[in-house]
Wavefront OBJ file of the C-alpha trace (Angstrom):
o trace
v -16.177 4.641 -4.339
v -18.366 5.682 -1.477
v -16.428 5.663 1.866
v -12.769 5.522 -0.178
v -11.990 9.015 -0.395
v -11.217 12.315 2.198
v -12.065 15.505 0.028
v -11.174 18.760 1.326
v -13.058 22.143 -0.498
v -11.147 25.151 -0.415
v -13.255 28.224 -1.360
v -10.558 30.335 -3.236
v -12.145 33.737 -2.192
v -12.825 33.087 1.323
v -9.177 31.322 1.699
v -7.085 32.792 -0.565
v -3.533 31.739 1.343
v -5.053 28.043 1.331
v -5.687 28.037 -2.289
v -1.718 29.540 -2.245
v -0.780 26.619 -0.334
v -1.853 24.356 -2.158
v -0.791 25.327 -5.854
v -4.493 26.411 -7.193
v -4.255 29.127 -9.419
v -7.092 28.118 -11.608
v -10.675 26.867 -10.806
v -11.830 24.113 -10.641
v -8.834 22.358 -9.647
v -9.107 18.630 -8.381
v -6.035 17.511 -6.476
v -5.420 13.479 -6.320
v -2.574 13.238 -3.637
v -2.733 9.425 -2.972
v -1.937 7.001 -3.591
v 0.835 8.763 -5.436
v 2.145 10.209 -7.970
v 0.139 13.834 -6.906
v -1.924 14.438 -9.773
v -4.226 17.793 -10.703
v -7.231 18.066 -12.604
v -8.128 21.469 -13.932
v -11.170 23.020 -15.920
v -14.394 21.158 -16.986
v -15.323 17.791 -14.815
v -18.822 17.016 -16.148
v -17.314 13.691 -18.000
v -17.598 10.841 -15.037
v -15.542 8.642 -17.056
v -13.222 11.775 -18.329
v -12.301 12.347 -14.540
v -11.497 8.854 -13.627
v -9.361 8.106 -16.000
v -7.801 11.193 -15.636
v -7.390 10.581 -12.091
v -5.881 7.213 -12.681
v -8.868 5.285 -11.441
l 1 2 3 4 5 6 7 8 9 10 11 12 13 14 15 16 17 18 19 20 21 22 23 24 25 26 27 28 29 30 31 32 33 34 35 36 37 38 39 40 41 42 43 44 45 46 47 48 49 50 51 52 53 54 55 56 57
């Protein structure tokens, strides 16, 4: 997936009204926007496979 992605970190602490922004209230929080529907990961993402199909990939 190597070239197929834009991935933005937002460092809740340093950018709190970011973090507001966009919806985090909870770390980690991975945020698939497109293609849609907007989906949101949240907690433990050590599971490759876990994450993917979580993500819809």
């Amino acid at each position: 997936m190597k070239g197929c992605y834009d991935l933005e970190v937002i460092d809740v602490q340093q950018q709190p009204d970011r973090a507001k922004e966009t919806h985090i209230f909870a770390t980690p929080t991975l945020i698939k926007q497109l293609p849609p529907p907007l989906q949101k990961l949240v907690g433990d993402m050590s599971d490759n496979d876990r994450v993917l199909i979580g993500l819809g990939i």
